[in-house]
PyMOL Python script that loads the backbone (N, CA, C, O; Angstrom):
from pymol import cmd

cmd.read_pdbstr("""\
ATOM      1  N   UNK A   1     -44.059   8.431 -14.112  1.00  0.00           N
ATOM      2  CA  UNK A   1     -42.912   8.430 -13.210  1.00  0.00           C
ATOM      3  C   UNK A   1     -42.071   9.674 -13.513  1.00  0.00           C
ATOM      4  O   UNK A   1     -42.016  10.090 -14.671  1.00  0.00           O
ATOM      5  N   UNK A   2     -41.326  10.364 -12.385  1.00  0.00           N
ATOM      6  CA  UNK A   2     -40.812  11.910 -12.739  1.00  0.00           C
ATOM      7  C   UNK A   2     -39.111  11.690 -12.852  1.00  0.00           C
ATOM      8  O   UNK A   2     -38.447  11.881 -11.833  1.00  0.00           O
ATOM      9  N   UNK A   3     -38.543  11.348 -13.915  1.00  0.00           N
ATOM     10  CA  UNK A   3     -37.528  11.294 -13.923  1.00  0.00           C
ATOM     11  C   UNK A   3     -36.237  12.227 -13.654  1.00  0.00           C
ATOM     12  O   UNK A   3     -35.056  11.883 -13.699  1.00  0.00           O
ATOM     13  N   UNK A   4     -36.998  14.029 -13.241  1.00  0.00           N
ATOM     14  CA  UNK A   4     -35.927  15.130 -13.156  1.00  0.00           C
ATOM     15  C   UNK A   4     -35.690  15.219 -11.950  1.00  0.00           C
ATOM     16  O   UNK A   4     -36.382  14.714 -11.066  1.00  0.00           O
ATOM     17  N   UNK A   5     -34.849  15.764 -11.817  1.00  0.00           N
ATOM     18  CA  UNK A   5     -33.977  15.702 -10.274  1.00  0.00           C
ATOM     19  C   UNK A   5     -35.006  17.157  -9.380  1.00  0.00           C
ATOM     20  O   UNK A   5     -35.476  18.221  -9.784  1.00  0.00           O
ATOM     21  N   UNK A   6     -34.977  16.402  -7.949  1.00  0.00           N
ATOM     22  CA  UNK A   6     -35.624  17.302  -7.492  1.00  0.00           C
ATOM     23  C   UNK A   6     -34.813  18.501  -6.714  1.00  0.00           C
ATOM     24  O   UNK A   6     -33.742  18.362  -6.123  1.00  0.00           O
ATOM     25  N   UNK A   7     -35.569  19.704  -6.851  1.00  0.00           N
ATOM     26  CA  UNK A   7     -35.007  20.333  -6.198  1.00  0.00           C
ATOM     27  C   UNK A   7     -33.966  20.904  -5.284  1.00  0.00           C
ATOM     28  O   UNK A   7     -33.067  21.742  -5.344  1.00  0.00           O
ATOM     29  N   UNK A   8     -34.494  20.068  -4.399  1.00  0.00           N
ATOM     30  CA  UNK A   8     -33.471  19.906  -3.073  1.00  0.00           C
ATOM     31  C   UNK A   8     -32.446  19.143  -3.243  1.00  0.00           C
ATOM     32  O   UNK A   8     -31.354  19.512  -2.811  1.00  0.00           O
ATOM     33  N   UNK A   9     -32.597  17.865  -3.939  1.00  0.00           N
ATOM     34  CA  UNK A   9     -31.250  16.928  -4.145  1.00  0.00           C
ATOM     35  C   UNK A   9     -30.554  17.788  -4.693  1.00  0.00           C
ATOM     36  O   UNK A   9     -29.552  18.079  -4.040  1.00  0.00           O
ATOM     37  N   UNK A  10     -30.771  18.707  -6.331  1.00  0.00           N
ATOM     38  CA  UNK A  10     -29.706  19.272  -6.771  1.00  0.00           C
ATOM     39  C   UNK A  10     -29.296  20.395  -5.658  1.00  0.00           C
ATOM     40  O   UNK A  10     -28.111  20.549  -5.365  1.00  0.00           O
ATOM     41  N   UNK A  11     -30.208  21.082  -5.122  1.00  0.00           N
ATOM     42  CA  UNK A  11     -28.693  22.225  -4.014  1.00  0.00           C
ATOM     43  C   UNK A  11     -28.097  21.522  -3.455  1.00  0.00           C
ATOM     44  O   UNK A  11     -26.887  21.640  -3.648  1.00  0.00           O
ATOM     45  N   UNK A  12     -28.576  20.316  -2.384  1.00  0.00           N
ATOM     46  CA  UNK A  12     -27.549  19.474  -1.960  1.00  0.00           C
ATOM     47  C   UNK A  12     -26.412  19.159  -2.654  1.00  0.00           C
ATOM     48  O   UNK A  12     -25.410  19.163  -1.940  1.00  0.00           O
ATOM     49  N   UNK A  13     -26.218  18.876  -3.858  1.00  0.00           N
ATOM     50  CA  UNK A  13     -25.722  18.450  -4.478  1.00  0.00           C
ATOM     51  C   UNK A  13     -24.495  19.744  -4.945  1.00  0.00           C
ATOM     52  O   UNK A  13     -23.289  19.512  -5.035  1.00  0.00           O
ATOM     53  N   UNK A  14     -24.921  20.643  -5.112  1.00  0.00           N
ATOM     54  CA  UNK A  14     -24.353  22.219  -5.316  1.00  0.00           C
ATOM     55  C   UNK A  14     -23.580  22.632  -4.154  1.00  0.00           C
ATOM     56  O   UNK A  14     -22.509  23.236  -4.206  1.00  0.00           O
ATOM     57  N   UNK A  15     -24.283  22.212  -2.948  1.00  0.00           N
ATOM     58  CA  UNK A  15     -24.036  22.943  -1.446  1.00  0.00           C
ATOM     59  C   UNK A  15     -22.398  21.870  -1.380  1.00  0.00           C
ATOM     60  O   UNK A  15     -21.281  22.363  -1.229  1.00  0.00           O
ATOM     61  N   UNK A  16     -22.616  20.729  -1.499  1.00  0.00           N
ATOM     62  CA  UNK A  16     -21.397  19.941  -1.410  1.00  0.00           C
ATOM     63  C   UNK A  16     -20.205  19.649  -2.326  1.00  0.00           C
ATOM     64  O   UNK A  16     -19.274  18.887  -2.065  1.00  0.00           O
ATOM     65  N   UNK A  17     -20.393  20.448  -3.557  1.00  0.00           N
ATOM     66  CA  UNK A  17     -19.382  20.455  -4.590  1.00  0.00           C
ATOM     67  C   UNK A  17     -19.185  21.958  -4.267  1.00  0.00           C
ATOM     68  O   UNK A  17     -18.030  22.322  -4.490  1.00  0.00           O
ATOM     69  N   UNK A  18     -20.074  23.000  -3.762  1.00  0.00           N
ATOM     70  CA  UNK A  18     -19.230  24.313  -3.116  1.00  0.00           C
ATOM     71  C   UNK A  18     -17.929  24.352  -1.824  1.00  0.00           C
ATOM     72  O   UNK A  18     -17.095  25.250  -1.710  1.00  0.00           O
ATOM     73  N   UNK A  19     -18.011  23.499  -1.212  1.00  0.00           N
ATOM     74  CA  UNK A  19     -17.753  23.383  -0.178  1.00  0.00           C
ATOM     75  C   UNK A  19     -16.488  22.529  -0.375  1.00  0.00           C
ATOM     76  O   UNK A  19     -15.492  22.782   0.302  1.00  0.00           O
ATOM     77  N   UNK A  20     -16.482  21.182  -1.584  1.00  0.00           N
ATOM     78  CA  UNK A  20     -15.145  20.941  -1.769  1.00  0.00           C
ATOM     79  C   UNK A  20     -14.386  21.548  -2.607  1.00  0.00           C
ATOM     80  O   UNK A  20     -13.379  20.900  -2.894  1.00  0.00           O
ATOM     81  N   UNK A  21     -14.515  22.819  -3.245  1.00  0.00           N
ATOM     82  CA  UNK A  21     -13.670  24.073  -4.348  1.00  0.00           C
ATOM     83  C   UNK A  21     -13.351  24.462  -2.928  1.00  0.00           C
ATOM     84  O   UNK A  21     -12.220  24.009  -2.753  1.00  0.00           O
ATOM     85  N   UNK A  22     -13.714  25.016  -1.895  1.00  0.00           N
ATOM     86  CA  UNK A  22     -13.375  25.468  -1.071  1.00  0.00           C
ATOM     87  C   UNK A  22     -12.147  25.363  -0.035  1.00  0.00           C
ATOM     88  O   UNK A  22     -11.430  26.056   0.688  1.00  0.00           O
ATOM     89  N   UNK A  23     -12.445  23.667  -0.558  1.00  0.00           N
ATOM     90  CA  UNK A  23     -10.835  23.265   0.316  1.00  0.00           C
ATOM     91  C   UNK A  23      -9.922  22.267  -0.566  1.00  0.00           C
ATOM     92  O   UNK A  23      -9.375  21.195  -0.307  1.00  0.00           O
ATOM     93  N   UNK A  24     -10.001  23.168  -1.847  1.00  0.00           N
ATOM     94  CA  UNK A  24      -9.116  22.419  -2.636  1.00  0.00           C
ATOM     95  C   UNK A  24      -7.790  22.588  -2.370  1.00  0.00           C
ATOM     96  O   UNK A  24      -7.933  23.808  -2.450  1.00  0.00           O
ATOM     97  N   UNK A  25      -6.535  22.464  -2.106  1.00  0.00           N
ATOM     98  CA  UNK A  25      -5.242  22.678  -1.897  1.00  0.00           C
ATOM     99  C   UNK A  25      -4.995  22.641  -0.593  1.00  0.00           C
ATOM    100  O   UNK A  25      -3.883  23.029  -0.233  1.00  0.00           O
ATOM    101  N   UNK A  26      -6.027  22.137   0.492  1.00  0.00           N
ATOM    102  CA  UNK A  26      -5.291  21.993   1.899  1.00  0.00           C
ATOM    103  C   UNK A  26      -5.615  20.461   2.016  1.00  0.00           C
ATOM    104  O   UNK A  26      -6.710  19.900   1.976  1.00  0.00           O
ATOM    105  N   UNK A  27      -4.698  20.085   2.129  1.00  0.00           N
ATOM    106  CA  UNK A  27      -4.570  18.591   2.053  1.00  0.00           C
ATOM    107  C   UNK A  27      -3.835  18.156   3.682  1.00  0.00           C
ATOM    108  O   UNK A  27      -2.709  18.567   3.964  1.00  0.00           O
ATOM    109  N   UNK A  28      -4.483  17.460   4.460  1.00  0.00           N
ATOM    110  CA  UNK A  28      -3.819  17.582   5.881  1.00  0.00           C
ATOM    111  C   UNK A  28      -2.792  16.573   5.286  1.00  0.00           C
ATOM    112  O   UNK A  28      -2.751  15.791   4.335  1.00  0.00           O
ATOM    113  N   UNK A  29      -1.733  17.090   6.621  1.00  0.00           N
ATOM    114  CA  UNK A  29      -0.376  16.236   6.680  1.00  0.00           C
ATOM    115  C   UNK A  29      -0.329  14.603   6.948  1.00  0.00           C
ATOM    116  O   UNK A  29       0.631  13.835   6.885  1.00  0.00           O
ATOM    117  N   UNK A  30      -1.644  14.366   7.253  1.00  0.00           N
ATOM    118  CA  UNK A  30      -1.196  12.732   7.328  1.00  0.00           C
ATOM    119  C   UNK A  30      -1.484  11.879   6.097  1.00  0.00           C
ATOM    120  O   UNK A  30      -1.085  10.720   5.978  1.00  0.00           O
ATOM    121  N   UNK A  31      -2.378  12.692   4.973  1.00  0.00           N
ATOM    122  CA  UNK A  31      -2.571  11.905   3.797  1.00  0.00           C
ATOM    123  C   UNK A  31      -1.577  11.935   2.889  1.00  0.00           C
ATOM    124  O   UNK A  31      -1.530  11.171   1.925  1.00  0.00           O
ATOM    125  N   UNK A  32      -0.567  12.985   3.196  1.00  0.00           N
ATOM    126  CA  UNK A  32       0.551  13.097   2.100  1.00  0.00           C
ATOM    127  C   UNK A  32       1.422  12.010   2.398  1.00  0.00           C
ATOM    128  O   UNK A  32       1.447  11.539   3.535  1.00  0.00           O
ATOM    129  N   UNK A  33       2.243  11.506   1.345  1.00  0.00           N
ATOM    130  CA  UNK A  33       3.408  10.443   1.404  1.00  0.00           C
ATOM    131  C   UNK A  33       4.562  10.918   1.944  1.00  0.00           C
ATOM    132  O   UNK A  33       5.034  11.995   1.579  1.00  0.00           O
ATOM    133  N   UNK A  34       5.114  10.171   2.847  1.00  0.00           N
ATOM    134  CA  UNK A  34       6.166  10.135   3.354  1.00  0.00           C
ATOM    135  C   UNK A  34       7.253   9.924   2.308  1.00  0.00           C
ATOM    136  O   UNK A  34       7.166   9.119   1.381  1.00  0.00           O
ATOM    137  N   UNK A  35       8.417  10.830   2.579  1.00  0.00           N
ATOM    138  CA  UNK A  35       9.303  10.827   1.880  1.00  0.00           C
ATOM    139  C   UNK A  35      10.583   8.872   1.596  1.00  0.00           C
ATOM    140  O   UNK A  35      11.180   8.338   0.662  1.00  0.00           O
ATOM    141  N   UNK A  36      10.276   8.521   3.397  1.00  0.00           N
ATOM    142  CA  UNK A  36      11.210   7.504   3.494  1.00  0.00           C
ATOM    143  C   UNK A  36      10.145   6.375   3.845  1.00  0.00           C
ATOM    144  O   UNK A  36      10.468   5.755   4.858  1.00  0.00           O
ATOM    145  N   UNK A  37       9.151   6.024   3.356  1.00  0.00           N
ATOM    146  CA  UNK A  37       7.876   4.982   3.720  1.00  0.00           C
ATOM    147  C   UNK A  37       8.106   4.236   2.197  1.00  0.00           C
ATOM    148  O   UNK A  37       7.541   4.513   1.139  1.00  0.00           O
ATOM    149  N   UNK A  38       9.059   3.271   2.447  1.00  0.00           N
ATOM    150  CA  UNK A  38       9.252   2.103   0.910  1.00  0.00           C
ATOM    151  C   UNK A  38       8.512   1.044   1.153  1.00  0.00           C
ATOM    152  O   UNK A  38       8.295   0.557   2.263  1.00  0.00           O
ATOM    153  N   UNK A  39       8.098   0.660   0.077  1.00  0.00           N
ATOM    154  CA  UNK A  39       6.785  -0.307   0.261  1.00  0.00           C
ATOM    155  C   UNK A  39       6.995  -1.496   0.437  1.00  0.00           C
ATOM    156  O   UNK A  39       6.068  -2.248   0.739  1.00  0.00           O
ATOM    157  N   UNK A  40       8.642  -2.063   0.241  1.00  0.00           N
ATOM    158  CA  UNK A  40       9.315  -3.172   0.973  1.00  0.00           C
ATOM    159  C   UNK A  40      10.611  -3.008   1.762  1.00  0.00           C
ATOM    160  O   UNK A  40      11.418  -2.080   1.698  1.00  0.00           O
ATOM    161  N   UNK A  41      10.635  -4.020   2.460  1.00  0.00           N
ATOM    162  CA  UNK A  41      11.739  -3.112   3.544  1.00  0.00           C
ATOM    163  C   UNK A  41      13.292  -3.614   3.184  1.00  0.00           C
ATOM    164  O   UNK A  41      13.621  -4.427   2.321  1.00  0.00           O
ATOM    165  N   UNK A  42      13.811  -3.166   3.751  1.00  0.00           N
ATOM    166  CA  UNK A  42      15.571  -3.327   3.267  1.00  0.00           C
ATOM    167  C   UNK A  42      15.780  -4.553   3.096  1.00  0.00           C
ATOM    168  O   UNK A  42      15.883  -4.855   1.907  1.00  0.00           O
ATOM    169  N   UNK A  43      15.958  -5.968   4.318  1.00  0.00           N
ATOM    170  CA  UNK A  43      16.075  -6.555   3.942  1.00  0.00           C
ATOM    171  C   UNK A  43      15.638  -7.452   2.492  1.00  0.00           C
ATOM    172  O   UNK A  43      16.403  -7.982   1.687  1.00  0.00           O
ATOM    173  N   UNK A  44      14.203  -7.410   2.487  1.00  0.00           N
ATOM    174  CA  UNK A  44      13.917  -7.941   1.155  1.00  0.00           C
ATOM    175  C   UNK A  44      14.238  -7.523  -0.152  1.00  0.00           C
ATOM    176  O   UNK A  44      14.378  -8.190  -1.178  1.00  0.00           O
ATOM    177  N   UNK A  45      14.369  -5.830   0.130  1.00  0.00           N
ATOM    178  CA  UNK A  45      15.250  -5.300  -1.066  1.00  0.00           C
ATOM    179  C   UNK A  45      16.507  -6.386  -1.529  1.00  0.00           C
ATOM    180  O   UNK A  45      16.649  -7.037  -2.564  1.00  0.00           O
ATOM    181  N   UNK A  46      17.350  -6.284  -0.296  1.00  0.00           N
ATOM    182  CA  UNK A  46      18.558  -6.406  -0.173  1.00  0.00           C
ATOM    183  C   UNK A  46      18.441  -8.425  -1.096  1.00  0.00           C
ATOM    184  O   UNK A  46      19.117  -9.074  -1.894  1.00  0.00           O
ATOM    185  N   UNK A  47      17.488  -8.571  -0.499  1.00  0.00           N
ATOM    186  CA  UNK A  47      17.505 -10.218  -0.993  1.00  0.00           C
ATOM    187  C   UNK A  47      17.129 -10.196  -2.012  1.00  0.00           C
ATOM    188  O   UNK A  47      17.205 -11.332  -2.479  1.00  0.00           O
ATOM    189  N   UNK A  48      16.544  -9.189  -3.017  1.00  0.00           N
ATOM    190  CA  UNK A  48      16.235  -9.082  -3.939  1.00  0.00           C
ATOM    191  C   UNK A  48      17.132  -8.635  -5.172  1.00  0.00           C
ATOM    192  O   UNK A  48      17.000  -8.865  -6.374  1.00  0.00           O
ATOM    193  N   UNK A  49      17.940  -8.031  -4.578  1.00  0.00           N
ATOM    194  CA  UNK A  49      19.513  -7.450  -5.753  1.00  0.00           C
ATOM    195  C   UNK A  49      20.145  -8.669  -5.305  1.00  0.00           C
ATOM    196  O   UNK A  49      20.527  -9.296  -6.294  1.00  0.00           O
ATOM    197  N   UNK A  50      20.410  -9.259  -4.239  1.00  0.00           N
ATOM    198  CA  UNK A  50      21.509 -10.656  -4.284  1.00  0.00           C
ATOM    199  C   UNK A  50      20.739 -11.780  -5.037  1.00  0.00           C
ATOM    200  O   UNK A  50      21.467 -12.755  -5.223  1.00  0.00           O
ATOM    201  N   UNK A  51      19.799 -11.889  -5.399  1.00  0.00           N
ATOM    202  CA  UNK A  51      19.203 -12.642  -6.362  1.00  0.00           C
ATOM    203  C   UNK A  51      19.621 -12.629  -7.560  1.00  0.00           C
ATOM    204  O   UNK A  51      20.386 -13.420  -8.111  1.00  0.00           O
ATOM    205  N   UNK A  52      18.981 -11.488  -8.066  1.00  0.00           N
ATOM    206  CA  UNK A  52      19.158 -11.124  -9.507  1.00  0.00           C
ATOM    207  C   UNK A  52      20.761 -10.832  -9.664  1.00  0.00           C
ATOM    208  O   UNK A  52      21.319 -11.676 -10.365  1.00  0.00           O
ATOM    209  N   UNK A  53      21.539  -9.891  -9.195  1.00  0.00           N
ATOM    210  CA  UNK A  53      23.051  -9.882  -9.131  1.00  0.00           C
ATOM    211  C   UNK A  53      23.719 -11.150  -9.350  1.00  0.00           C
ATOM    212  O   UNK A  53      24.515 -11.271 -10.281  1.00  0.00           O
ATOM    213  N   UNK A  54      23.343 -12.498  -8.228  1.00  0.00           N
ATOM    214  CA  UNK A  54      23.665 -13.074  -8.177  1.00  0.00           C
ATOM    215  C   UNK A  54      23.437 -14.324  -9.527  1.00  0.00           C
ATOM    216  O   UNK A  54      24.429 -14.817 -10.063  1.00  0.00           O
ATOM    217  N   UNK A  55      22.712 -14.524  -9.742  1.00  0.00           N
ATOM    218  CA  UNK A  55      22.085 -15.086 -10.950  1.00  0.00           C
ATOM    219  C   UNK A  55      22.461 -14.718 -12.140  1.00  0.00           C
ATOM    220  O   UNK A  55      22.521 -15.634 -12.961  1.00  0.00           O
ATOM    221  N   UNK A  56      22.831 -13.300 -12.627  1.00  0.00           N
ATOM    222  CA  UNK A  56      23.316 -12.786 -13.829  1.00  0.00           C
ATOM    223  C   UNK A  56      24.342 -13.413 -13.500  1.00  0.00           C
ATOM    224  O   UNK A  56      24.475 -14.461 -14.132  1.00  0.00           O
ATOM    225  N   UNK A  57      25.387 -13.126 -12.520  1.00  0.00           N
ATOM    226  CA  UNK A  57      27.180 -13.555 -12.887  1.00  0.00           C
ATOM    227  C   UNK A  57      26.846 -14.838 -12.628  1.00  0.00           C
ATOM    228  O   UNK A  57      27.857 -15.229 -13.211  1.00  0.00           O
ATOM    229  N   UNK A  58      26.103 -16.312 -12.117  1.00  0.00           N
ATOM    230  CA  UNK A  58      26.468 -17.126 -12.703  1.00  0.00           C
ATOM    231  C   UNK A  58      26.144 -17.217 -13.882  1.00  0.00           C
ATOM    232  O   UNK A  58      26.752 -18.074 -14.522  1.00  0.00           O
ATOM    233  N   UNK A  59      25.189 -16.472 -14.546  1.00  0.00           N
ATOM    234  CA  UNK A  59      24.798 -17.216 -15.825  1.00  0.00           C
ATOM    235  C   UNK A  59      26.365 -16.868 -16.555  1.00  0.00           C
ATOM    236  O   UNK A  59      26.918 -17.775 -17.176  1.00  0.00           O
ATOM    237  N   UNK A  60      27.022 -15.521 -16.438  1.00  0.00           N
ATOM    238  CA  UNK A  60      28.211 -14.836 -17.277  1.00  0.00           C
ATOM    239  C   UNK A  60      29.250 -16.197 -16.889  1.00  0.00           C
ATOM    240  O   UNK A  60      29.766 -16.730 -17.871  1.00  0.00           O
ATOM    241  N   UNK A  61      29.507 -16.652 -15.837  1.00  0.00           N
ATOM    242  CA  UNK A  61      30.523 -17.746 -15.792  1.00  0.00           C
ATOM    243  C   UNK A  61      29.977 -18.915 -16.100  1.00  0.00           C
ATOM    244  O   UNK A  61      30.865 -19.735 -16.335  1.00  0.00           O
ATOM    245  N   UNK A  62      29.117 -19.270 -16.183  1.00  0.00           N
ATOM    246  CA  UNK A  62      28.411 -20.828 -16.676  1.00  0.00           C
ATOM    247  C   UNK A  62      28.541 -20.552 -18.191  1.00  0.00           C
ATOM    248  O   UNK A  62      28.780 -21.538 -18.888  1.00  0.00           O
ATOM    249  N   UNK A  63      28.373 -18.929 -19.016  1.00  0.00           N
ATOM    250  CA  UNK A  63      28.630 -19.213 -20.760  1.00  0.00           C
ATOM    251  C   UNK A  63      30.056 -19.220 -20.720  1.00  0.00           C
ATOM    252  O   UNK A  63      30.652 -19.974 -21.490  1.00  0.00           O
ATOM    253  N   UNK A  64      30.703 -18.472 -19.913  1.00  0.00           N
ATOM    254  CA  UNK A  64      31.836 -18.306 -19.957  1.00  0.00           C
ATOM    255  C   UNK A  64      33.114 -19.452 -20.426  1.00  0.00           C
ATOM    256  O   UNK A  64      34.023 -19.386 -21.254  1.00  0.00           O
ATOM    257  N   UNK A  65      32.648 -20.559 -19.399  1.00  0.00           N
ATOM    258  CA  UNK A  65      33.088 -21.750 -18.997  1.00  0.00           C
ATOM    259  C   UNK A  65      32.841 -22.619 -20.097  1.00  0.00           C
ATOM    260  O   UNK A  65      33.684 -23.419 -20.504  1.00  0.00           O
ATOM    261  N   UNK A  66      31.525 -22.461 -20.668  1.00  0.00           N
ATOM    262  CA  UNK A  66      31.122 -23.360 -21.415  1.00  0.00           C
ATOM    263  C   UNK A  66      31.597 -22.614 -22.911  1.00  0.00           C
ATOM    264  O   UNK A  66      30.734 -22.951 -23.722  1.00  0.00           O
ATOM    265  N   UNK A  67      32.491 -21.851 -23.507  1.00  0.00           N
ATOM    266  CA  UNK A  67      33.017 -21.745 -24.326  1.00  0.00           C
ATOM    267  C   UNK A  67      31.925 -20.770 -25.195  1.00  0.00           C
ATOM    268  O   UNK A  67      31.910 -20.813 -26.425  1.00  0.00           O
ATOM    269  N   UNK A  68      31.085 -19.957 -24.480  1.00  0.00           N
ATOM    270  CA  UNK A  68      30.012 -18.975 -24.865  1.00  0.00           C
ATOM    271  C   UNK A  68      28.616 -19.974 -26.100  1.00  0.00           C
ATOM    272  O   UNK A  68      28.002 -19.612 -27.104  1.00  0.00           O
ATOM    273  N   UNK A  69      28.642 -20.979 -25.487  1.00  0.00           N
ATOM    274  CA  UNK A  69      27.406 -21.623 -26.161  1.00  0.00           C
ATOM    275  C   UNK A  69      26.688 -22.300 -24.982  1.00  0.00           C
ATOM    276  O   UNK A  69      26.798 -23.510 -24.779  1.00  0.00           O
ATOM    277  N   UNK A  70      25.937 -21.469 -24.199  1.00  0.00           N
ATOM    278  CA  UNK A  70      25.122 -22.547 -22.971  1.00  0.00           C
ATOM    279  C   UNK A  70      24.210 -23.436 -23.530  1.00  0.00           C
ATOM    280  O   UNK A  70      23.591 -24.219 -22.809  1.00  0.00           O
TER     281      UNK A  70
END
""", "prot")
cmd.dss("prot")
cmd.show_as("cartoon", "prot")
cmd.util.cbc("prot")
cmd.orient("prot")
């Protein structure tokens, strides 16, 4: 059985790693990231700081109240 690469596969192989050095640094405009594309949207942000915000200051008035031993 011939385990070395033949010929032709390796230029193929040459012909298509020439060809991507070639267009290294032009990257079309639709694969780049958008500057304002957030991966969740405001509202859920927004429900997401009134959560946690909200949750820290009760915990600060629930030790508070309770004489700083919850």
């Amino acid at each position: 059985m011939n385990r070395t690469t033949s010929k032709r596969l390796a230029d193929r192989k040459i012909e298509k790693f020439d060809k991507n050095i070639t267009k290294r640094g032009f990257v079309p405009e639709t694969t780049t990231k958008k500057g304002k594309d957030y991966p969740v949207g405001p509202i859920l942000l927004g429900f997401f700081v009134f959560v946690v915000i909200g949750s820290s200051l009760f915990q600060i008035i629930r030790t508070a109240t309770s004489g700083g031993m919850a």
